[in-house]
C-alpha positions as CSV (number, residue, x, y, z in Angstrom):
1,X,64.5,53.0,108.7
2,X,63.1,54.0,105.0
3,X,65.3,53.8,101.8
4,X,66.9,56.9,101.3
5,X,66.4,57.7,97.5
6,X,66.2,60.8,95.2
7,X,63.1,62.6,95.6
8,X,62.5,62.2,99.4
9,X,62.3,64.3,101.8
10,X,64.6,65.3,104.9
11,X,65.3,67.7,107.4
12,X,68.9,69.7,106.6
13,X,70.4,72.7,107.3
14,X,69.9,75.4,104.8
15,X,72.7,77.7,104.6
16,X,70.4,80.5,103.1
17,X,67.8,80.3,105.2
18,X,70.6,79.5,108.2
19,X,67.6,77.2,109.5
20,X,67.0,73.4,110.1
21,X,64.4,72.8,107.3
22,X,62.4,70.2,104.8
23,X,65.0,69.8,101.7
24,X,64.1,67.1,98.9
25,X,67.1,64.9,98.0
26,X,68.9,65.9,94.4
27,X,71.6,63.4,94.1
28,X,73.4,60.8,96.4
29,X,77.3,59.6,96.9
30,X,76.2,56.6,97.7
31,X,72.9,54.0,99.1
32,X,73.8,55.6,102.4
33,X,74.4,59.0,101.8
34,X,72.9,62.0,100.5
35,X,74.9,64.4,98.4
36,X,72.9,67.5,97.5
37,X,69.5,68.4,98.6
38,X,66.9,71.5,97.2
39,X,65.4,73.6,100.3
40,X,61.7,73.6,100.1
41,X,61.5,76.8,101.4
42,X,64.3,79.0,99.3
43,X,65.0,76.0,96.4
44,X,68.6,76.4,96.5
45,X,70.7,73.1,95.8
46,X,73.0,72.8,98.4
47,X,75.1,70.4,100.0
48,X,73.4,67.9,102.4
49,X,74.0,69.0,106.1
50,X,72.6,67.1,108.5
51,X,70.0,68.8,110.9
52,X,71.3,67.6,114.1
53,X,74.8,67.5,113.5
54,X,74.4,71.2,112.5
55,X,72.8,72.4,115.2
56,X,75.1,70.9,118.2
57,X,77.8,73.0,116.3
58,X,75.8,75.9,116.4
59,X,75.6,75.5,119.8
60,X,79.1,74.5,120.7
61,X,80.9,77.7,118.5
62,X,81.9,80.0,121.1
63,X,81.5,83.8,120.0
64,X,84.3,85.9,118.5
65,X,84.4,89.2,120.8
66,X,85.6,92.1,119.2
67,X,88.7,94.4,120.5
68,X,87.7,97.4,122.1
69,X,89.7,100.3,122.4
70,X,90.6,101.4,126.1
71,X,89.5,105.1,125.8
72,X,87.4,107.2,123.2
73,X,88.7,110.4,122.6
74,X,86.1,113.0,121.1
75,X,87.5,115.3,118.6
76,X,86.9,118.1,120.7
77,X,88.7,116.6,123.9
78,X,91.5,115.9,121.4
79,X,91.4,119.5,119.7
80,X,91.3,120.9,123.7
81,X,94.2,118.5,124.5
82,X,96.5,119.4,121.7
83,X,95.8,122.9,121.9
84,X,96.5,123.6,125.7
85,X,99.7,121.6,125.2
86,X,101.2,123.5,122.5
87,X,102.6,127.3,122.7
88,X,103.2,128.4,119.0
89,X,101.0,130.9,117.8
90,X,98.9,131.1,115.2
91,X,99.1,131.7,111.4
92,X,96.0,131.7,108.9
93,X,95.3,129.4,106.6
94,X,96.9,129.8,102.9
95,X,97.4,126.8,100.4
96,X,100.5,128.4,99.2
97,X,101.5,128.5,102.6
98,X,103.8,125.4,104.2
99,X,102.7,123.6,107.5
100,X,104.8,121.2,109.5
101,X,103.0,118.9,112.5
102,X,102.4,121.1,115.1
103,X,101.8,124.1,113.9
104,X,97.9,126.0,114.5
105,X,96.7,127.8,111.4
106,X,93.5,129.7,111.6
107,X,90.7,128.7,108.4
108,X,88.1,131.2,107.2
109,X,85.1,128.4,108.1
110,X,86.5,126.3,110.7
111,X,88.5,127.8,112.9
112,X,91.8,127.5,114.6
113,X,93.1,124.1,114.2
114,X,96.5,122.2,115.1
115,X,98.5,120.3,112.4
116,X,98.2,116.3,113.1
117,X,99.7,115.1,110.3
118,X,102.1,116.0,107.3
119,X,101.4,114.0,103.7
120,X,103.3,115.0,101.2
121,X,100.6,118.2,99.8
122,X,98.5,117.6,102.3
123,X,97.8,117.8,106.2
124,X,95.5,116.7,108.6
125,X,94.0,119.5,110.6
126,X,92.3,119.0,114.0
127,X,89.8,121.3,114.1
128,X,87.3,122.2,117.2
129,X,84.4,119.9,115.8
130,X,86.3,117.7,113.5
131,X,89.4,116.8,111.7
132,X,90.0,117.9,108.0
133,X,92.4,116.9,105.9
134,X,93.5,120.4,103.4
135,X,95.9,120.8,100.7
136,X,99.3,123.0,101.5
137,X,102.2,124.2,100.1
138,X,101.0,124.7,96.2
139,X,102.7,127.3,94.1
């Protein structure tokens, strides 16, 4: 086996390129161990990982799923859903005018909507095509 010195060249992982590639050796913890190495490819100093240690992990990682949600709604199912269920009529759409959850206002440009959610001056409107968040009760 050759000397291991500064200057030499080795295979490593680079963590910018995320390949096994040619790195030249910076510095060195000790005779038998590199410390940092500069990709030939990117010249980033990095620390020295080795090529075939690396890629067994890469292999062995298992792969984080993500959570999916059990059933996507579209706003219109939603808006149809939560109007059929509710029997309050319908009163149109003033900012001076207080909502509570629940109640369907009718808006110049969007429509008839249902109130989803109360916040403070505001409330979140389910509309036919989308949900809006509008400003209420201002005097």
């Amino acid at each position: 086996m050759s000397q291991l010195t500064v200057g030499k060249d080795v295979l490593s992982y680079c963590t910018k390129c995320k390949l096994n590639l040619g790195h030249t050796i910076v510095a060195m913890k000790d005779v038998k161990h590199i410390a940092k190495v500069k990709c030939n490819t990117c010249n980033t100093i990095q620390s020295f990982k080795d090529a075939s240690v690396s890629s067994k992990q890469n292999k062995t990682r298992t792969k984080k799923t993500m959570m999916k949600p059990s059933k996507i709604i579209s706003v219109s199912d939603l808006w149809m859903e939560k109007m059929s269920s509710t029997k309050k009529k319908s009163t149109p759409y003033a900012m001076d005018q207080k909502f509570v959850q629940g109640d369907i206002l009718d808006h110049v440009k969007f429509g008839p909507g249902i109130v989803e959610k109360v916040v403070d001056d505001k409330i979140e409107v389910i509309f036919r095509h989308e949900i809006k968040t509008l400003v209420h009760n201002k005097k």
